[in-house]
N, CA and C atoms as a LAMMPS dump frame, in Angstrom:
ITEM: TIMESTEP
0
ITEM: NUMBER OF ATOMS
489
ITEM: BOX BOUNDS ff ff ff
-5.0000000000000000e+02 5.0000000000000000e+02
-5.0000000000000000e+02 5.0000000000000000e+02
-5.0000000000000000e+02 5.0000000000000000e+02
ITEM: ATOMS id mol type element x y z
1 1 1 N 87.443 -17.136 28.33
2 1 2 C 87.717 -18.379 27.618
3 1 3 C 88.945 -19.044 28.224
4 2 1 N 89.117 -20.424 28.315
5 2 2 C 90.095 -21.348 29.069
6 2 3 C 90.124 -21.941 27.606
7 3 1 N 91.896 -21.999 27.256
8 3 2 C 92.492 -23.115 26.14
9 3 3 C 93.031 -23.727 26.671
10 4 1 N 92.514 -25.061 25.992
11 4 2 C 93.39 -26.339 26.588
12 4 3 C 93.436 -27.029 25.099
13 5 1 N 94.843 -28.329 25.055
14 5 2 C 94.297 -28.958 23.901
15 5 3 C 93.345 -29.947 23.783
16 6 1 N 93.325 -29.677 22.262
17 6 2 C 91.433 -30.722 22.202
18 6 3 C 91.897 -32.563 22.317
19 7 1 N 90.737 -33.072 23.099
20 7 2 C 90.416 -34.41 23.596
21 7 3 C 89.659 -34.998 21.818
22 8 1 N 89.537 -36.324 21.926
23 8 2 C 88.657 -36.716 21.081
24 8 3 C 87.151 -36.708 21.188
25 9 1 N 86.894 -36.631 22.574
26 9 2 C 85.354 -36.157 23.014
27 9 3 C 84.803 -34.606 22.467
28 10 1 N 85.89 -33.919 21.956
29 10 2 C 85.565 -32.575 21.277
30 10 3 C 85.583 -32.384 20.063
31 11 1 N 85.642 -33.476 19.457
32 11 2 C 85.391 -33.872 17.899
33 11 3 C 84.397 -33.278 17.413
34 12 1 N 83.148 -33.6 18.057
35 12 2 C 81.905 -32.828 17.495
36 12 3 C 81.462 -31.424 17.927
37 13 1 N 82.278 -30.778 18.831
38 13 2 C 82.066 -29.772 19.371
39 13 3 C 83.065 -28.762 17.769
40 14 1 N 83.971 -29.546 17.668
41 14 2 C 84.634 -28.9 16.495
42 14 3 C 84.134 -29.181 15.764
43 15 1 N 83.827 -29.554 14.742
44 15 2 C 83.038 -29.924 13.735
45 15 3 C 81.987 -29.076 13.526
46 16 1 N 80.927 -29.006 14.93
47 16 2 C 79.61 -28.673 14.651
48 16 3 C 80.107 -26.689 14.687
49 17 1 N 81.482 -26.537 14.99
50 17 2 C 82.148 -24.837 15.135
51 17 3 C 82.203 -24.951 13.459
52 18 1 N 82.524 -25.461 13.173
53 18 2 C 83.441 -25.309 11.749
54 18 3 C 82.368 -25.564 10.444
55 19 1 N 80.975 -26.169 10.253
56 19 2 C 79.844 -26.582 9.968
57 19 3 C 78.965 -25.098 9.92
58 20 1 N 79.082 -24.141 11.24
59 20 2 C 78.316 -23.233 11.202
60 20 3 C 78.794 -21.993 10.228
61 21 1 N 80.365 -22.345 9.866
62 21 2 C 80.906 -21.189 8.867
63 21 3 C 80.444 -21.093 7.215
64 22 1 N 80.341 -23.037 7.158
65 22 2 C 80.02 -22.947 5.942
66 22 3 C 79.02 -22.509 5.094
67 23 1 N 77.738 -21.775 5.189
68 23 2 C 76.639 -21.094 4.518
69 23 3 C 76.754 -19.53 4.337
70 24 1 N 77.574 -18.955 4.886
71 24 2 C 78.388 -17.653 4.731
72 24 3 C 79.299 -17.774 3.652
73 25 1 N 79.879 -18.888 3.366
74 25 2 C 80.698 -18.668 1.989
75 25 3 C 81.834 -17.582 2.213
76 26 1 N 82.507 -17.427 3.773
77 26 2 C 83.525 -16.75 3.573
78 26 3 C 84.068 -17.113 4.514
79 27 1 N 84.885 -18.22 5.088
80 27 2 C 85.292 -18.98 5.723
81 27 3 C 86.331 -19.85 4.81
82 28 1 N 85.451 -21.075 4.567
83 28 2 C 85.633 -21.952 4.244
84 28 3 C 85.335 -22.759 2.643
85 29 1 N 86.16 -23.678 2.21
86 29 2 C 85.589 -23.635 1.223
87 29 3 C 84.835 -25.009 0.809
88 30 1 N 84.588 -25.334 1.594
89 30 2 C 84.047 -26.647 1.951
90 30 3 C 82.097 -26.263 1.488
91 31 1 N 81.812 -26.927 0.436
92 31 2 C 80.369 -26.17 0.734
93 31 3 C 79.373 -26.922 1.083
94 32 1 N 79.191 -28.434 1.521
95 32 2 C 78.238 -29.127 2.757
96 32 3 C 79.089 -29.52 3.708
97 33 1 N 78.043 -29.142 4.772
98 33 2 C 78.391 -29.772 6.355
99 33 3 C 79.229 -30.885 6.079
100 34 1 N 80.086 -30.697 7.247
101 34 2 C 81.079 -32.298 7.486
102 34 3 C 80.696 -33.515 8.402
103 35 1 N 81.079 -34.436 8.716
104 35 2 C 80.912 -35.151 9.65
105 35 3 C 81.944 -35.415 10.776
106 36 1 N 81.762 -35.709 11.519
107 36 2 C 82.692 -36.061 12.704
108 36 3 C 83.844 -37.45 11.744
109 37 1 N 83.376 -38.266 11.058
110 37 2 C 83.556 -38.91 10.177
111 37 3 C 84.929 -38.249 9.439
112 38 1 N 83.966 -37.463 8.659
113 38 2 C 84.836 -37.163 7.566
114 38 3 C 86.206 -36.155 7.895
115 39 1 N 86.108 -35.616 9.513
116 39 2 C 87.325 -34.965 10.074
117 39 3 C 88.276 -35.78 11.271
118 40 1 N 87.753 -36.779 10.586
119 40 2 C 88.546 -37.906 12.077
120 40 3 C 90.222 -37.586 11.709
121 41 1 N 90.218 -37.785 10.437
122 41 2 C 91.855 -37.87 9.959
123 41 3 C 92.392 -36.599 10.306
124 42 1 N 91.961 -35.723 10
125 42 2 C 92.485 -34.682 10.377
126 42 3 C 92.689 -34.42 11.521
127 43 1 N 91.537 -34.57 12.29
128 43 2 C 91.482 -34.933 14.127
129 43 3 C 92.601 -34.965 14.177
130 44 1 N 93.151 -36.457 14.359
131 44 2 C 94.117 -37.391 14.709
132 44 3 C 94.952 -36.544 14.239
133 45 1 N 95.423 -35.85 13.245
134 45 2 C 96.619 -35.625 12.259
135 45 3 C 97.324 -34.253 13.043
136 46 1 N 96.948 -34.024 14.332
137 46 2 C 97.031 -33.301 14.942
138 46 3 C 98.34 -33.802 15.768
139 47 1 N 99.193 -33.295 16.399
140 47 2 C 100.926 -33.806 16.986
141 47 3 C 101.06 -32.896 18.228
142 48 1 N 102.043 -33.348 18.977
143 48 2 C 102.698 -32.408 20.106
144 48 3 C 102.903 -31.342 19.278
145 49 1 N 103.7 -31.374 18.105
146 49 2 C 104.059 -30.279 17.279
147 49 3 C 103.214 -29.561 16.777
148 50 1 N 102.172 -30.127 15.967
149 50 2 C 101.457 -29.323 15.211
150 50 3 C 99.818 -29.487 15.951
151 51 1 N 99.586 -28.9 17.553
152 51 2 C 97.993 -29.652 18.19
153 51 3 C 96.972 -28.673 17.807
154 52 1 N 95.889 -29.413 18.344
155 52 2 C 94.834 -28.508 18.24
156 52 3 C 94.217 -28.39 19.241
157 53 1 N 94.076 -26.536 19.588
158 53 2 C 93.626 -26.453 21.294
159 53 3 C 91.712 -26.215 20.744
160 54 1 N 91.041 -26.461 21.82
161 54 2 C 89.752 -25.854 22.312
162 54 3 C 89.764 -24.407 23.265
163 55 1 N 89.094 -23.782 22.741
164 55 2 C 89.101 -22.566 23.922
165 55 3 C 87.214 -22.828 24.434
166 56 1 N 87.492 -23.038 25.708
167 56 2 C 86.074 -23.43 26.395
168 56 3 C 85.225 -22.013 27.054
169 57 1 N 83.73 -21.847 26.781
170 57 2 C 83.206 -20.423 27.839
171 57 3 C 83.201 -20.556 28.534
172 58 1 N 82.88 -19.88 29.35
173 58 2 C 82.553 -20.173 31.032
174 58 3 C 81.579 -20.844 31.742
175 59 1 N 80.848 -21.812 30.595
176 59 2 C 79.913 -22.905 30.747
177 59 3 C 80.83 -24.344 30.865
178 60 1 N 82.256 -23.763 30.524
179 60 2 C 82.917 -25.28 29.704
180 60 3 C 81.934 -25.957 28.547
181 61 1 N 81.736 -25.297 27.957
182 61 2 C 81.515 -25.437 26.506
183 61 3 C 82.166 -25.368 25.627
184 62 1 N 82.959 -26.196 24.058
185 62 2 C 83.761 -25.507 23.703
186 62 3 C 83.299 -24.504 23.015
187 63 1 N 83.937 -23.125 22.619
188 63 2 C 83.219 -22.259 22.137
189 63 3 C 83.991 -22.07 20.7
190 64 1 N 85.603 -22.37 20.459
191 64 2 C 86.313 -21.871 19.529
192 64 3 C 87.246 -22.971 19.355
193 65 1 N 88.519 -22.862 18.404
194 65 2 C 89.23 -23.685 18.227
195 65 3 C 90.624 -23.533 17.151
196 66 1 N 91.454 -23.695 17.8
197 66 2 C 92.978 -23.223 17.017
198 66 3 C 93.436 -24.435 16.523
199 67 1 N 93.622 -24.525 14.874
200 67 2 C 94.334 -25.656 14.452
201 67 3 C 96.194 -25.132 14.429
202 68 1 N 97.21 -25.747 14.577
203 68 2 C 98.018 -25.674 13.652
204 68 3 C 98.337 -26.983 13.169
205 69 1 N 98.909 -26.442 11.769
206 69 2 C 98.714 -27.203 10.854
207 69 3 C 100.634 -27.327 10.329
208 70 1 N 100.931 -28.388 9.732
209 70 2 C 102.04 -28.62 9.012
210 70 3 C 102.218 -27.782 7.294
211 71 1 N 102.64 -26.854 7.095
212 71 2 C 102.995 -26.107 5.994
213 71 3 C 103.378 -27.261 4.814
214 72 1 N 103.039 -27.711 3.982
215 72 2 C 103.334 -28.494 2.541
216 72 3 C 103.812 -29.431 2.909
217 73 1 N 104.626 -29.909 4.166
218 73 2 C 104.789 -31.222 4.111
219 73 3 C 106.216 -31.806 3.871
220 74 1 N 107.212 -30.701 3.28
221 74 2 C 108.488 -30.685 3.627
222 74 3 C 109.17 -30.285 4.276
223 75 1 N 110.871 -30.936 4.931
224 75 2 C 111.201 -30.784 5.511
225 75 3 C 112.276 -29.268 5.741
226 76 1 N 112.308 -28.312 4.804
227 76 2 C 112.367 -27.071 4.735
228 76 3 C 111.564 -26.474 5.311
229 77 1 N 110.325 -27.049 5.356
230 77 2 C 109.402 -25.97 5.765
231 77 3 C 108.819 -26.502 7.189
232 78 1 N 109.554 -27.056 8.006
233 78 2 C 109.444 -27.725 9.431
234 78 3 C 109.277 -25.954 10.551
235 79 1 N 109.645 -25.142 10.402
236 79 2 C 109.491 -24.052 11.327
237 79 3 C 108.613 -23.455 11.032
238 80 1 N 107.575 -23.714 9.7
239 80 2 C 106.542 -23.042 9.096
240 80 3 C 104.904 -23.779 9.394
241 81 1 N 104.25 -22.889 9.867
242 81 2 C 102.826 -23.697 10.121
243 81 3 C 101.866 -22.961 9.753
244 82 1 N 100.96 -23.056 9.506
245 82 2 C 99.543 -22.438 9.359
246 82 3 C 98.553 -22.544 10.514
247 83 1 N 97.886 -21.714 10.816
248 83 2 C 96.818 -21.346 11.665
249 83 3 C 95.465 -21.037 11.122
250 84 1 N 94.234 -21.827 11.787
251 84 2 C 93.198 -21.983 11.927
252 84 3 C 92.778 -21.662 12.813
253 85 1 N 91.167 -20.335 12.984
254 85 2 C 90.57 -20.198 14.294
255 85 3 C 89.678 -20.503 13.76
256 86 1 N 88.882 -20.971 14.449
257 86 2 C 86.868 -20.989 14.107
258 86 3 C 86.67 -20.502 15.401
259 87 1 N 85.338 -19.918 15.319
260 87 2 C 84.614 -19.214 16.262
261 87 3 C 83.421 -19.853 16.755
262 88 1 N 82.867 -20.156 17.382
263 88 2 C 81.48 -20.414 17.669
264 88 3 C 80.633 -19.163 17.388
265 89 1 N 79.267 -19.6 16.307
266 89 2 C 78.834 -18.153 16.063
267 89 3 C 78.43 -17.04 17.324
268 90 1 N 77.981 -17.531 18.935
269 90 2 C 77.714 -16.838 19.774
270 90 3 C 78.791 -15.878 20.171
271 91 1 N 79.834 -16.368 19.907
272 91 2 C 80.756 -15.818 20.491
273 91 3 C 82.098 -14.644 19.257
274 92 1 N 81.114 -14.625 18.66
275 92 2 C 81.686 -13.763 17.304
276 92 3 C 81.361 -12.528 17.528
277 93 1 N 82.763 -11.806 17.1
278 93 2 C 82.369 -10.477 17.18
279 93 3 C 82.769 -9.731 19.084
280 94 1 N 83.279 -10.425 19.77
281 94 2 C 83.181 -10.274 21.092
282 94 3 C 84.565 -10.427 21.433
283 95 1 N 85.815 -10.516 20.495
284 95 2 C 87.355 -10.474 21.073
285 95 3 C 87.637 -11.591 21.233
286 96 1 N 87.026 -12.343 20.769
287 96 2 C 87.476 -13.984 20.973
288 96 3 C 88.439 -14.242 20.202
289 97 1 N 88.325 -13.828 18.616
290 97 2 C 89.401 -13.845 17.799
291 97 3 C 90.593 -12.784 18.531
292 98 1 N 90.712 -12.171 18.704
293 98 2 C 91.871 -11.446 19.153
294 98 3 C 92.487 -12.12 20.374
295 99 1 N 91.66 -12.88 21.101
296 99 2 C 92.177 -13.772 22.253
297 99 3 C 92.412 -15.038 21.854
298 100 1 N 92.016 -15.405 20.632
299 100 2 C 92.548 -16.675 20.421
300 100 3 C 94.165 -16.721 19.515
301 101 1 N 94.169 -15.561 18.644
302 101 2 C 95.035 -15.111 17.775
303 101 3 C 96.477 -14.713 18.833
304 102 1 N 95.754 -14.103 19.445
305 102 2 C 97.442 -13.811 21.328
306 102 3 C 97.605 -15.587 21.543
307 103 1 N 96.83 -15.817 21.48
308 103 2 C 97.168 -17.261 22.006
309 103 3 C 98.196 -17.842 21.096
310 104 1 N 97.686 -17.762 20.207
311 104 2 C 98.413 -18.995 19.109
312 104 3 C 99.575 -18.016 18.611
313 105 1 N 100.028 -16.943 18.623
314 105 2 C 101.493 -16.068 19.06
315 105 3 C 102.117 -16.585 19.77
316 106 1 N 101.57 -16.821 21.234
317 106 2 C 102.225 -17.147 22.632
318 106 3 C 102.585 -18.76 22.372
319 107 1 N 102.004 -19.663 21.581
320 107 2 C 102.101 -21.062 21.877
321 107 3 C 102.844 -21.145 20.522
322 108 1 N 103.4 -21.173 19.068
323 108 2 C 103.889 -20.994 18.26
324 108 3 C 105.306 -21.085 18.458
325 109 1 N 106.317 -20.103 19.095
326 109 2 C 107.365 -20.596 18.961
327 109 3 C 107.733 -21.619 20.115
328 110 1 N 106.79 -22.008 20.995
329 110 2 C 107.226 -22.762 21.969
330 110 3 C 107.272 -24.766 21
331 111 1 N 106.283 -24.386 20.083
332 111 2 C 106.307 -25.57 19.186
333 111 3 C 107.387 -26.002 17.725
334 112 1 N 108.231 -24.569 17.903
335 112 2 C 108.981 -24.628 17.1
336 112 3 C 108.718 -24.172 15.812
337 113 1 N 107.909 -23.107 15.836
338 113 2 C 107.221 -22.099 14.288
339 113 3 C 108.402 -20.788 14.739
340 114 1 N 108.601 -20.818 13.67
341 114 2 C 109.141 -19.113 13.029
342 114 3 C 108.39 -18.132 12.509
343 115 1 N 107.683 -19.21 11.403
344 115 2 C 106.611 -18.501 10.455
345 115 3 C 105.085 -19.126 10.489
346 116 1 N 104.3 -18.262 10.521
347 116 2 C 102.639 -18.748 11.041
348 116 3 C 101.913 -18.187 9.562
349 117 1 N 101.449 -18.777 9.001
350 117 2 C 100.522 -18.44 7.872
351 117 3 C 98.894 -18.622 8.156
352 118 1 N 98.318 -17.752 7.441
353 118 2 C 96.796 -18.029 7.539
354 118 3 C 96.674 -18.384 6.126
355 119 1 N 95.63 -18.897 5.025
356 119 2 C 94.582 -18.784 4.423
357 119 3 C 93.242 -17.904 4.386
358 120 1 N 92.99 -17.044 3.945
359 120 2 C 91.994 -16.328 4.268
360 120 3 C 90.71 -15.79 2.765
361 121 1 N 89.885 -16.548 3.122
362 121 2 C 89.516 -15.833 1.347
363 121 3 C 89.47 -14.245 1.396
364 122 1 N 89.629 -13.467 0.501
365 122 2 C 89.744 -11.873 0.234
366 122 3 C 88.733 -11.69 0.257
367 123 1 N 87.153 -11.933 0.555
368 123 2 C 86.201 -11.071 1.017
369 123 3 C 85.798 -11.511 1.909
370 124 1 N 86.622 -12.216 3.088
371 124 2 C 86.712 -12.313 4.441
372 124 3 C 87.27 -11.451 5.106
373 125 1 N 86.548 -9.962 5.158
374 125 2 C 87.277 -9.055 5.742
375 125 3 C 87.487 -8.829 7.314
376 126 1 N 86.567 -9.721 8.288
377 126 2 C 86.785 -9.734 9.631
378 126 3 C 87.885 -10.066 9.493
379 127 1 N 88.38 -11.01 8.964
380 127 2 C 89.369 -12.162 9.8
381 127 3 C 90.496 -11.556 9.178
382 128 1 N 90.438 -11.082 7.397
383 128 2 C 91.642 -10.568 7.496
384 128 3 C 92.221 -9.003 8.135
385 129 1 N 91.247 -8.315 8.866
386 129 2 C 91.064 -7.86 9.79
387 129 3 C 92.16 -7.67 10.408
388 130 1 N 91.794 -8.787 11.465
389 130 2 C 92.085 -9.581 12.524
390 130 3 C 93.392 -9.864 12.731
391 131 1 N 93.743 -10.796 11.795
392 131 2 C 94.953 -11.005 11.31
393 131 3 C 95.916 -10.015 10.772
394 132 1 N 95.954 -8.854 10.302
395 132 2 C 96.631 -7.467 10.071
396 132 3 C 96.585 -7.098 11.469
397 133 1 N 95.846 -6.542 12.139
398 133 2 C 95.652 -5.837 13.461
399 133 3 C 97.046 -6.631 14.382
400 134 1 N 97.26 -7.913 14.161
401 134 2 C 97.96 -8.758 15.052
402 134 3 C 99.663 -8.948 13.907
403 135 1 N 99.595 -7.963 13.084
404 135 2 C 101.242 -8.107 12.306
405 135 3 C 101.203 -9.122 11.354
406 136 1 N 100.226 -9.47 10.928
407 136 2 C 100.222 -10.512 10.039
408 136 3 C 100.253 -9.602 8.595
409 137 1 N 100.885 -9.723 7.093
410 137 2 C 101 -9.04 6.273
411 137 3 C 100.446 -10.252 4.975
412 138 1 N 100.053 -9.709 4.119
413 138 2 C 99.9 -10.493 3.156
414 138 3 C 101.17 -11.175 2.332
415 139 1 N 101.226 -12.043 2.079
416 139 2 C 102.38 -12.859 1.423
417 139 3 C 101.866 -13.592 0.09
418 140 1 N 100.228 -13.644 0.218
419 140 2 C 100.505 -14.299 -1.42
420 140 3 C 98.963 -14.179 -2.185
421 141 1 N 98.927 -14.263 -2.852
422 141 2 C 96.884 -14.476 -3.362
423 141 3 C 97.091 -15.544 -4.964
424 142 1 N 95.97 -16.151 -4.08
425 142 2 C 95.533 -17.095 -5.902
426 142 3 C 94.42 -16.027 -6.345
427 143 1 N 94.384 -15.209 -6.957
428 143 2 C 92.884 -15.054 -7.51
429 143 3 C 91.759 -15.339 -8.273
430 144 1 N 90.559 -15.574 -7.405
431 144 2 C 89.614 -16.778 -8.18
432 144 3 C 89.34 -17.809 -7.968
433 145 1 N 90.257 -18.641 -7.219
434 145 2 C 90.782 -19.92 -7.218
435 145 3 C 90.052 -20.918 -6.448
436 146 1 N 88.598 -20.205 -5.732
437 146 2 C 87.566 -20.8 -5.033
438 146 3 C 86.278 -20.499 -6.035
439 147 1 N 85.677 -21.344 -6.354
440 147 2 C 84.27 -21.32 -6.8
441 147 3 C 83.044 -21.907 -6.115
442 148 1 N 82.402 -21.017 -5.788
443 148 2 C 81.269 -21.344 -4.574
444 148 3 C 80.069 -20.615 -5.057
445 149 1 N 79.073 -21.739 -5.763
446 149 2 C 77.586 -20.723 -5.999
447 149 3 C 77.811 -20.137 -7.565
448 150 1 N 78.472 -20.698 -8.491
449 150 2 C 78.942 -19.673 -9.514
450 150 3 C 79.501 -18.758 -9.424
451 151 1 N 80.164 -18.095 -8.058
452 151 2 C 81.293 -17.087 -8.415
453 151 3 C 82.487 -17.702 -7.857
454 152 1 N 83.314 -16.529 -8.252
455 152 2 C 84.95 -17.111 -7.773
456 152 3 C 85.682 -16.365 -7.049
457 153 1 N 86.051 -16.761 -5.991
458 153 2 C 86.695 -16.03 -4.827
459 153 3 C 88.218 -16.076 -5.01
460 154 1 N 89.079 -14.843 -4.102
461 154 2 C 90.514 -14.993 -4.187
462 154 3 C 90.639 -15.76 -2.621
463 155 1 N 91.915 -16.206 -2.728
464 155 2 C 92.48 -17.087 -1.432
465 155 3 C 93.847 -16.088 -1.422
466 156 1 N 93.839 -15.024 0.141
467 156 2 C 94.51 -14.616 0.245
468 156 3 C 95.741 -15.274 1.021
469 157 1 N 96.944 -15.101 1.354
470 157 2 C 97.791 -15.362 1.939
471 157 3 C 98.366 -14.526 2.781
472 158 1 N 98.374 -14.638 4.296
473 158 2 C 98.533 -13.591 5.687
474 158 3 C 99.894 -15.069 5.794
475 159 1 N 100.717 -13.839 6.69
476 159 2 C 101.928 -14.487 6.852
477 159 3 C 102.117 -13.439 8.02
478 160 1 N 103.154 -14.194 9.258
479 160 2 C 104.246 -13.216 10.151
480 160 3 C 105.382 -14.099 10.39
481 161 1 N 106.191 -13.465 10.537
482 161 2 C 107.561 -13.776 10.82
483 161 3 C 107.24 -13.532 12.687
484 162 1 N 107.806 -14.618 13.796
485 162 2 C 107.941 -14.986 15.014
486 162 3 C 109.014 -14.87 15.6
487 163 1 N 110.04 -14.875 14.551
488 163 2 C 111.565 -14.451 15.593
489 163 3 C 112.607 -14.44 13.783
């Protein structure tokens, strides 16, 4: 996999990554498909500071995709970001997450993060996995606090400290 950051021509390449999580119900909590549309803002809402890379296969396809994100929005919490991977489903299960997760370690404090948070629902056990395996510790849980299908999921909170 080659990361670079994402172009606006990869709008739908993200989208249609992030679209394939939602019918698993352990991702995301979004429960119909999005549109290229309806993630433009967010697109855009992307900064030198806070970007969003593509990791491409060896087709140059994109296959995956690292958000970071701005933590609440105050200025206390400027060294604090959150992290997003999506996977392309082909490529699940094959170390992609563990190569995308080194990545966004390696590119993090160069953007000025201390602290990297995930979101993770609690019976997302790959990812929170994933995220433990790489020093990430839990820091917080809503429990319940997702309802998808008539049940109710917890939203865990993965946290690491960067320096």
């Amino acid at each position: 996999m080659t990361l670079r950051l994402a172009e606006h021509k990869d709008l739908e390449a993200v989208v249609a990554i992030y679209n394939s999580t939602i019918a698993s119900r352990m991702v995301t909590a979004d429960i119909e498909p999005v549109t290229p549309e309806d993630r433009m803002e967010w697109f855009l809402g992307h900064t030198e500071a806070r970007p969003l890379y593509v990791a491409e296969d060896e087709n140059g396809n994109v296959a995956a995709w690292i958000s970071f994100e701005t933590f609440y929005g105050r200025p206390a919490y400027n060294k604090t970001a959150e992290v997003s991977i999506y996977i392309d489903e082909a490529c699940r299960g094959k170390g992609a997450g563990s190569y995308l997760l080194q990545e966004a370690l390696r590119i993090a404090p160069d953007l000025g993060i201390r602290s990297l948070m995930a979101f993770i629902f609690g019976h997302n056990k790959p990812s929170l996995k994933l995220f433990e395996k790489h020093g990430f510790a839990e820091w917080g849980l809503f429990p319940g606090i997702a309802e998808m299908d008539g049940k109710r999921y917890d939203l865990k909170i993965l946290g690491r400290e960067l320096s």
